[in-house]
N, C-alpha and C positions, 0 to 999 in steps of 0.2 A: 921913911925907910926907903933905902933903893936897893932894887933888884934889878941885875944887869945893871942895863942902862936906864931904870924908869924909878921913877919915884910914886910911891905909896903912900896911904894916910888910913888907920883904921876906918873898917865899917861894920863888922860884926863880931863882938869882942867874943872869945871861948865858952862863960859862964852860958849866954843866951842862948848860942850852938846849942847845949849838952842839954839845955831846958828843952829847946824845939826839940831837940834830938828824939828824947823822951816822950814827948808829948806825942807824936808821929808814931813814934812803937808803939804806944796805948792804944794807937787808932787801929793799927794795922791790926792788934791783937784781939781787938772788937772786931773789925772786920772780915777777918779768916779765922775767926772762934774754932770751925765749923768744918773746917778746911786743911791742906797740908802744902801751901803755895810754896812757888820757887819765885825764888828771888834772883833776880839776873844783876849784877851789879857792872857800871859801863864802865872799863879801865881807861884811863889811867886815873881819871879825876874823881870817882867817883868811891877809892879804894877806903880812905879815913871814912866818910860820911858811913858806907856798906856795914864798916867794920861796929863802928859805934851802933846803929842802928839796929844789927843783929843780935846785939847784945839788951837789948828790951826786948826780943822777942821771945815769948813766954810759949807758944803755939810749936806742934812741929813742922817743920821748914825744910825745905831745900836750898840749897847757894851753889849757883854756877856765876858763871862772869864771860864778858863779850867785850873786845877790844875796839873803840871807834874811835876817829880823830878826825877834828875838821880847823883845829887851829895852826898847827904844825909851829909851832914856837912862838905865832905872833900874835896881835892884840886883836886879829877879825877871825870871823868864823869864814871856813872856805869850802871848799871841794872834802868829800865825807871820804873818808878813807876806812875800810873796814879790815883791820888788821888781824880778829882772830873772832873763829868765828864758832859756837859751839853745836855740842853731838847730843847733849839731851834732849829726852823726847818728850814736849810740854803737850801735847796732844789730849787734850781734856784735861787740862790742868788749870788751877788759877794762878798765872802771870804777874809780879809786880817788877818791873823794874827801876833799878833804882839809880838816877843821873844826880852828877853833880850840880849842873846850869843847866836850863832851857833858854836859849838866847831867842833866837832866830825860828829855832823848830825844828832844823831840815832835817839835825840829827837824830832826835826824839821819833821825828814822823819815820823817817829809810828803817827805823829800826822796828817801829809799831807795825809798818806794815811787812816787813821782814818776819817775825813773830805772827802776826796774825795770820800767815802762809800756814805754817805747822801748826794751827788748831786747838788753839788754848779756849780753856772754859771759860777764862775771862783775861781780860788782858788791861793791865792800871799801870798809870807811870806816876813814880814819888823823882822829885827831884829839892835838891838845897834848895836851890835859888832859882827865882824864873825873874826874866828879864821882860815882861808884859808888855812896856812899848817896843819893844825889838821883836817879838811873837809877829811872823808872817801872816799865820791864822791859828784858830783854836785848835786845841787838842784836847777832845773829849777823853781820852783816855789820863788825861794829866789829874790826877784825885789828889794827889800830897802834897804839900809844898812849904819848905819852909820856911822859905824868905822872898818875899816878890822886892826887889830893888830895881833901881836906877839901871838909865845901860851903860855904866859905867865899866873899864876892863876891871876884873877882880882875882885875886890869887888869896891863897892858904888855904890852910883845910883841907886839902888835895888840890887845890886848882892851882896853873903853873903860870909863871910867864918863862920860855925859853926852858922849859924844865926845874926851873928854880924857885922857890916860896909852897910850895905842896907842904913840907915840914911846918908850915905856922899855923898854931893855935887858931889864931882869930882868922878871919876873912877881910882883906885890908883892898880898897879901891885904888886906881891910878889917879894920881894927881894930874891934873890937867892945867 
């Protein structure tokens, strides 16, 4: 499949998604039984997974949303740009945010400790996919995860190249 100018090849078909997807909600809803967490979801890439995800959630919830970007069209993660940035007050609250990728980190980390400023009871990152040999260093707060892959470039499911392939079902690698 090509997008723009690059060429694709599946790696994570729809069906498996919807199974993690699932699976993930069950945790979450074992895990804040007890609780009435916010869920922060990181735009742009993060909009399908949030959306599907908060639809297993059985618990009551919060949903806000926070805009970050560190690829800016292209196939590396770069310089974090923090386009919108939110007013609710998680001040003794339990925090989950919810990312598309974890590549690199830088993004996940500017935002955990962004977040951990304003004083949350607890603070956990869920993300799709993490990218484990491209992780700079750990991130204790990374508890969900539903796909560790290759560090391969990836789109669909929300993820873009050039703003294009967000629309596809599966989760499809760059041909190399």
């Amino acid at each position: 499949m090509k997008i723009v100018d690059l060429d694709f090849e599946p790696l994570i078909k729809a069906d498996a998604i919807e199974k993690r997807v699932k699976a993930i909600g069950a945790q979450l809803n074992a895990d804040y039984a007890d609780t009435k967490p916010i869920f922060i979801g990181v735009l742009n890439g993060s909009f399908l997974f949030i959306a599907d995800l908060i639809k297993q959630i059985d618990i009551p919830c919060e949903i806000t949303f926070t805009k970050l970007a560190s690829y800016y069209g292209g196939t590396k993660s770069s310089k974090i740009r923090d386009d919108i940035d939110f007013i609710m007050d998680i001040s003794g609250r339990d925090v989950v945010v919810i990312e598309d990728i974890v590549d690199t980190g830088n993004t996940a980390r500017y935002l955990i400790e962004k977040l951990k400023i304003k004083g949350p009871a607890s603070l956990k990152l869920c993300s799709l996919l993490l990218k484990p040999k491209s992780l700079l260093s750990k991130i204790d707060e990374l508890k969900y995860v539903g796909f560790e892959i290759e560090n391969d470039f990836v789109v669909g499911y929300g993820l873009d190249y050039k703003e294009m392939g967000r629309n596809l079902k599966g989760i499809y690698k760059q041909v190399k």
